[in-house]
C-alpha positions in Angstrom: 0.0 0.0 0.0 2.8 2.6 1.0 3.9 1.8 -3.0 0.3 3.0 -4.3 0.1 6.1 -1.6 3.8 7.3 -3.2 2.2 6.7 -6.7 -0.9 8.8 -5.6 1.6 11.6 -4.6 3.2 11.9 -7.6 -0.9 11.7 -9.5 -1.7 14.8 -7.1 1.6 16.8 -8.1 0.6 16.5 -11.8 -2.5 17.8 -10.4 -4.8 14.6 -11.0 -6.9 13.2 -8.0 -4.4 11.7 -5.6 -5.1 7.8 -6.8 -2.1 4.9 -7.0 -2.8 1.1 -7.7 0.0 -1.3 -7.3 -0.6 -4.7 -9.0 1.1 -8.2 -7.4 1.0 -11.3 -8.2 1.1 -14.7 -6.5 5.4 -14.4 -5.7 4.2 -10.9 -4.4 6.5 -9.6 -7.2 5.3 -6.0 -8.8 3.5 -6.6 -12.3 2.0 -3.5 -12.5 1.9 0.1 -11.1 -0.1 3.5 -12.0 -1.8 6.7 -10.4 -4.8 8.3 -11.9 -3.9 9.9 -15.2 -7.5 11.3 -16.6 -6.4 14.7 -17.1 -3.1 14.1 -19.0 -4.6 11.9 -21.2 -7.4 13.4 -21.9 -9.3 9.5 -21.3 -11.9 9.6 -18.6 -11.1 5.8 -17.8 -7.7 6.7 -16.9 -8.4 5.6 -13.6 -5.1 4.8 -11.7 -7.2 1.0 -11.2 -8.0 0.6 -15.1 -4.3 1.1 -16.3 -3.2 -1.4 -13.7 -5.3 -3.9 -14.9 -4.2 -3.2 -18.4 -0.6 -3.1 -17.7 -0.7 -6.1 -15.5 -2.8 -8.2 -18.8 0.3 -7.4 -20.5 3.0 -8.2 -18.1 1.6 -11.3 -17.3 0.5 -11.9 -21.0 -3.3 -12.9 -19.7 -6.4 -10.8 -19.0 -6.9 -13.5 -15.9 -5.6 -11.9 -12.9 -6.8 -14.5 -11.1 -3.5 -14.9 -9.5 -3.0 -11.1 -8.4 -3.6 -8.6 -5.9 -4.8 -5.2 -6.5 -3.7 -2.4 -4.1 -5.5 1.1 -4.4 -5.7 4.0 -2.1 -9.3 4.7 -2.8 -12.2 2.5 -2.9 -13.2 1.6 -6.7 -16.0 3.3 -8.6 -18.4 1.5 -10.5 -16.2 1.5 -14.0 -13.2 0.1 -11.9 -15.1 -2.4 -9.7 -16.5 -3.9 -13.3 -13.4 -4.4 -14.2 -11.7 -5.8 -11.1 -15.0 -8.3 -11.8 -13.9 -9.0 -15.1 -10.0 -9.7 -14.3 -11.5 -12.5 -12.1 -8.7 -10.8 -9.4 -8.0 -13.1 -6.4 -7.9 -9.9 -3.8 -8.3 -6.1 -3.7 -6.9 -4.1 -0.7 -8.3 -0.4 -1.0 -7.3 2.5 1.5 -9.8 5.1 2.0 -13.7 4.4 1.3 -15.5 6.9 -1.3 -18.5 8.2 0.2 -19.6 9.2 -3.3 -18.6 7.0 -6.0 -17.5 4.0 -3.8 -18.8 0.7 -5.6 -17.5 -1.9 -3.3 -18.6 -1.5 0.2 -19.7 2.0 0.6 -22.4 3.2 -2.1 -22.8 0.1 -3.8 -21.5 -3.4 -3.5 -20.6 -4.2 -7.2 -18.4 -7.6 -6.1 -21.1 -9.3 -3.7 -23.9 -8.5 -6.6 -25.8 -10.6 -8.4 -24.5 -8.8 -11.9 -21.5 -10.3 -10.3 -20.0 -13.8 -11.0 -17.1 -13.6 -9.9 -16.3 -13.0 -5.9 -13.0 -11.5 -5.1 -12.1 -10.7 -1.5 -11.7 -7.6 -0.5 -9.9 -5.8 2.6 -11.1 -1.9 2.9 -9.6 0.4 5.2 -6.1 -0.4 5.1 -3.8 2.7 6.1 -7.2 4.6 5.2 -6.5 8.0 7.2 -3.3 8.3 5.0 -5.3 7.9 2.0 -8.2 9.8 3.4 -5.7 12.7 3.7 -4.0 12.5 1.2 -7.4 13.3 -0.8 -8.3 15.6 2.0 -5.8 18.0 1.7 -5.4 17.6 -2.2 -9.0 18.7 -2.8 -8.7 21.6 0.1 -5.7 22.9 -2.0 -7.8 22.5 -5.0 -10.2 24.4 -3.6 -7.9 27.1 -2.4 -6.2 27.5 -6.3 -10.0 28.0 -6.9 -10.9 30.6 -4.6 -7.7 32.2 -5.3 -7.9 32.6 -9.4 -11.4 33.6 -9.4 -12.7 34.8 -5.8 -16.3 34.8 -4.9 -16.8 34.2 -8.3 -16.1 30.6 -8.3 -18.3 30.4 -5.3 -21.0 31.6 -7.1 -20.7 30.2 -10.1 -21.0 26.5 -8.3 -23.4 27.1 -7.0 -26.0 28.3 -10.4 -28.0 26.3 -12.1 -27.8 26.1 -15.8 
């Protein structure tokens, strides 16, 4: 986990949402790593989960992950959870849970489902008051740039309906 919190770092410093995934396999060796790249790519599934899964397919040379652990600091959203499901992955270890968007114990339960058919075990909460903040303090200083560049304007403008 400390792997994908130091990947989530360097997400937040290229000002994406702090998110890192570290992939393992059954050795516990390092198939795959990645932090949230949605804004530099322009791709709204470049979710730090999704290109782990893809770069772990190709290390591996299978799209059955069966074998593998997924490490993340944030619980998965629906996209990613579907396709933890589909890479039939043996365990996922998430940090922090996502009171919004969180598909596998918080919002929704996506892995225990019956659109599921595939169970993977999951352990939330691990080192989750790093992750939580981690994100925290990201989106406070996101907030801040905000305030700053535009003032009450941005406040405002939030706030109207279109």
């Amino acid at each position: 986990m400390s792997k994908a919190i130091a990947l989530a770092q360097a997400a937040g410093e290229a000002n994406e949402v702090p998110v890192g995934a570290v992939i393992i396999d059954s050795n516990h060796n390092v198939v795959a790593t990645a932090e949230n790249r949605r804004e530099r790519d322009k791709d709204p599934t470049a979710h730090a989960e999704i290109l782990a899964l893809r770069q772990a397919g190709q290390a591996i040379q299978n799209w059955h992950l069966n074998n593998c652990t997924l490490y993340v600091t944030l619980e998965p959203c629906p996209m990613c959870a579907g396709a933890i499901i589909q890479a039939r992955l043996k365990l996922l270890v998430y940090g922090a849970d996502d009171p919004k968007t969180g598909a596998i114990r918080t919002v929704a339960n996506i892995p225990d489902s019956a659109c599921s058919y595939h169970h993977v075990t999951v352990f939330g909460g691990i080192l989750a008051s790093v992750c939580r903040t981690q994100l925290q303090s990201w989106f406070a200083a996101q907030r801040q740039l905000k305030q700053e560049r535009w003032g009450d304007e941005a406040i405002k403008w939030g706030s109207r309906k279109l």
